[in-house]
C-alpha angles and dihedrals in degrees: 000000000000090000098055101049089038078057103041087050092060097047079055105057077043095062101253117132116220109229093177151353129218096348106194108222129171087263088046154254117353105205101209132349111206131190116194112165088336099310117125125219116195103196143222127188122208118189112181126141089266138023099248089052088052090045094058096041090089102095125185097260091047088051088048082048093051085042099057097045102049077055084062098047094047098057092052090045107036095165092059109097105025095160093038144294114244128170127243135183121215125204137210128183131194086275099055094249114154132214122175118203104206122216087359090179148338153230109282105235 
């Protein structure tokens, strides 16, 4: 996938390092998993013909589902996140552009 690699090379110049794409869990398909200094970025990746398109793609079951599976991973890598897990989005337009929303949203207590 174009946007994918087109993703996973920004959070690289950016100093992430990419510990896995599109992991399969039991919830389903984590896109990209990102480490930069012990955080932990699960990823989502939005394609769509302009940025604010993309921006707007992540819908709430999308964001239980991402939830649940990040839940998965975690248990079976328990090292993985020591200074925190958070949840970005990552956008792509038709032109290949990039925007990360970081921390797009969180866990409901």
């Amino acid at each position: 996938m174009a946007a994918e690699a087109a993703a996973c090379a920004a959070l690289e110049q950016q100093g992430w390092r990419i510990l896995a794409r599109r992991l399969r869990t039991e919830a389903g398909e984590i896109d990209v998993i990102a480490e930069r200094d012990g955080l932990l970025a699960i990823v989502e990746v939005k394609h769509r013909p302009t940025l604010a398109g993309a921006a707007f793609a992540l819908t709430p079951r999308q964001q239980s589902r991402l939830i649940l599976a990040a839940e998965i991973v975690l248990a079976k890598h328990p090292g993985w996140g020591a200074a925190g897990v958070r949840f970005d989005v990552l956008v792509v337009d038709a032109a290949g552009q990039v925007r990360r929303i970081a921390d797009a949203f969180r866990r409901e207590a």
